[in-house]
N, C-alpha and C positions, 0 to 999 in steps of 0.2 A: 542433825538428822542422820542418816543409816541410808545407803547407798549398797542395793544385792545387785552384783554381776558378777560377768567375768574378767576376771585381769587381762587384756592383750597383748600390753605394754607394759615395762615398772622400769625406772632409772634413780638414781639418788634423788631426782629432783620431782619428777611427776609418776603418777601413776593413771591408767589409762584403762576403765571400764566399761564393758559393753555387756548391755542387758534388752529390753523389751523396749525402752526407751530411745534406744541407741547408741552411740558411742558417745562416749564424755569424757576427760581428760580433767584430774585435780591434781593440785597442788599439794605436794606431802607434807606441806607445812598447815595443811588445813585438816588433815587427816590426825585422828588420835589412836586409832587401833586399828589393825585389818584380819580379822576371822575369818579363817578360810574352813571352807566346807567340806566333808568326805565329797569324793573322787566318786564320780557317777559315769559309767563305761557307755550306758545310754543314753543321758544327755549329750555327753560328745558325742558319738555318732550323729545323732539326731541334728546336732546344731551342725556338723560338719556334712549334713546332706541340705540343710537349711543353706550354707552358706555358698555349695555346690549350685543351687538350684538358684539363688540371685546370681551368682557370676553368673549362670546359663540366661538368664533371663536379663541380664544386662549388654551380653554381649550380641543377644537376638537385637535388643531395643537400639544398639548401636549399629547394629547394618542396617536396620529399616530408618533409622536415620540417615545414614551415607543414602541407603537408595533415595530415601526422598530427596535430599540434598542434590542428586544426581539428576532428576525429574525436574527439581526448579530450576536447577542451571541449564536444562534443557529448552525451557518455558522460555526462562532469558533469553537464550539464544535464539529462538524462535520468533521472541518480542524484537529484538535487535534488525533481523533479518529482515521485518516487516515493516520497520520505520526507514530500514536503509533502501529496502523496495520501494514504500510508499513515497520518500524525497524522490527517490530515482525517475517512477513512475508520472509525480509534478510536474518533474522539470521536462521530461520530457512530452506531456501533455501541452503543460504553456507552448515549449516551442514552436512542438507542431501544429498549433493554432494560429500563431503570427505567420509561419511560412506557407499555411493554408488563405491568410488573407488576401500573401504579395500574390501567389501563383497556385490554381486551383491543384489539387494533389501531390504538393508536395511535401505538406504536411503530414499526409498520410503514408506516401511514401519514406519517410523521416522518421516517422514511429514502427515502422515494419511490416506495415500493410502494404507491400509493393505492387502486386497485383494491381489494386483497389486503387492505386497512388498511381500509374501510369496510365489507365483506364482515363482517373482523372486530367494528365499529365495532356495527354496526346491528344482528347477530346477538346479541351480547352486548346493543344497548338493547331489543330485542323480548324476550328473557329476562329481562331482570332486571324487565320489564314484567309481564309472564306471571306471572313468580313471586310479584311484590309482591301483585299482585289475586288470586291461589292461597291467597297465605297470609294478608292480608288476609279472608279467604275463611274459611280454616281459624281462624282466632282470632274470627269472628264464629260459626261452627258449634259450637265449643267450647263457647260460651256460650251457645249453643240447649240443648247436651245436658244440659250441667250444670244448667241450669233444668230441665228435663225430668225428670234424674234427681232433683233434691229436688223437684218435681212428684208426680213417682212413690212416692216414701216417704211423702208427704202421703197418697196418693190410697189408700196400702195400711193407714195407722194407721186408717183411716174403716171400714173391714172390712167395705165394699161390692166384693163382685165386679167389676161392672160398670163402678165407679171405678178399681179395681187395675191391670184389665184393660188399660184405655184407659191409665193413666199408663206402664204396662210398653211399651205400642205404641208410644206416642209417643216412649217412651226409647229404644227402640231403633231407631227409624225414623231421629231425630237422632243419634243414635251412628253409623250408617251412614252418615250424610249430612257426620257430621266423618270418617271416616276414610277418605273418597273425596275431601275437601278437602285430607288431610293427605297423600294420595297424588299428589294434582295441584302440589302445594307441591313434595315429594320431588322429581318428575318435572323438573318446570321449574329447580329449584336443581343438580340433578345435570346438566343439559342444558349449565347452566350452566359449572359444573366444567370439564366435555368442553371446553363451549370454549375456556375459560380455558385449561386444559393443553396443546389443540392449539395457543395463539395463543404459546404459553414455548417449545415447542418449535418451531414455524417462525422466531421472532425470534431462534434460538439457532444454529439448523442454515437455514433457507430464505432467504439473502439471495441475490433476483436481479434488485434494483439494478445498473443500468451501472457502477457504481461500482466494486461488490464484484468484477465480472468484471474488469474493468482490473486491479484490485489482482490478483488470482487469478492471472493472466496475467504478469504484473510480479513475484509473485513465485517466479517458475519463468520459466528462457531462458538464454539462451545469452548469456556475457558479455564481452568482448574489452577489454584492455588493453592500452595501450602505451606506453613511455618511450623518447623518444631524446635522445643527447645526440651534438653537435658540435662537436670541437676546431679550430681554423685558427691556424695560424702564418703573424701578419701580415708578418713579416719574409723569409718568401719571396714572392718573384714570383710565382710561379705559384699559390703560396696550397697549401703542404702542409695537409693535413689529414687528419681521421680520424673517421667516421660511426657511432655504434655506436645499435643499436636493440633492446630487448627488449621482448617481446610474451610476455602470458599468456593465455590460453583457459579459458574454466573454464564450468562450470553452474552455477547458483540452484537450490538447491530446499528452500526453509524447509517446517516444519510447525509 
């Protein structure tokens, strides 16, 4: 066959053509003659702004590569940042749940809600205060009445009016007097409860830790990927080559 280029390269050993095709390299031992063309002043030029204009255009394709390259490892870093948040944000979620169990706000306290977290803190220590000296209260009046009441069955085997009378008042005066203790006890324990349940469901549902908002935010948006890759064939001058880029789009949005 008959192979028209241009020579780029020649050595004893190969010879080294580039035409429309490309560059191609043969063996001189495959070769049986080489006829060279008259000397054309405007083809060279021509090919030597040709070959001008792929280096130019290879060496654009090669920074918009580095940029993109630059943009994904930014994407990484950003993916990175958001797993190390997201564990970070776990572990500190779990904890402050179990230490919301032992003792109302200090769960909340624990995760940086400090405010929120000794509101809780101090509410809860003023009840469980209230209630101890209530019941407290209530198990010292207990033991009023019930003296009272065998008081009063003493005071009724005597078969004095006057004694019966008196032992019957005074039983019921302390019966009164415990069941307005055992009401102040109720009061304070149930108040208690209240807060307790309020302080499980804010540690469950109310994180507005800076933290929690980032994550929140991180996980919902707009996410942009992209691959390129770049061929060149060093064997021509001019540097053929071939730029391919794919780009995905897409949204986050976990629950």
């Amino acid at each position: 066959g008959r192979i028209s280029g241009k020579i780029t390269y020649q050595s004893e050993a190969i010879v080294r053509i580039r035409n429309q095709d490309g560059s191609r390299t043969i063996d001189k031992t495959e070769i049986e003659r080489i006829e060279y063309g008259p000397y054309d002043p405007e083809a060279e030029e021509q090919e030597a702004r040709r070959v001008e204009e792929l280096e130019k255009e290879l060496e654009e394709l090669k920074n918009e590569k580095e940029k993109l390259e630059a943009e994904r490892n930014q994407l990484a870093a950003a993916q990175e940042r958001y797993q190390a948040n997201a564990a970070k944000t776990n572990e500190r979620y779990n904890s402050a749940i179990w230490r919301s169990f032992i003792y109302p706000g200090w769960g909340q306290y624990h995760r940086g809600e400090e405010t929120k977290g000794q509101i809780f803190m101090y509410g809860a220590g003023a009840l469980l205060f209230l209630w101890y000296g209530a019941n407290q209260d209530y198990i010292e009046k207990r033991d009023v009445y019930n003296q009272s009441a065998t008081n009063a069955l003493l005071f009724a085997s005597t078969g004095n009016a006057g004694a019966i009378f008196t032992g019957y008042f005074l039983a019921n005066s302390d019966r009164e007097a415990w069941n307005a203790a055992a009401q102040d006890a109720t009061m304070f324990f149930s108040f208690y409860v209240a807060l307790y349940v309020a302080n499980i469901v804010d540690i469950y549902f109310f994180d507005t830790t800076e933290d929690a908002a980032d994550e929140a935010a991180m996980m919902r948006g707009w996410y942009w990927s992209v691959q390129t890759r770049m061929h060149h064939d060093r064997l021509s001058t001019g540097g053929s080559s071939a730029f391919e880029r794919h780009a995905t789009l897409g949204y986050h949005l976990y629950f």
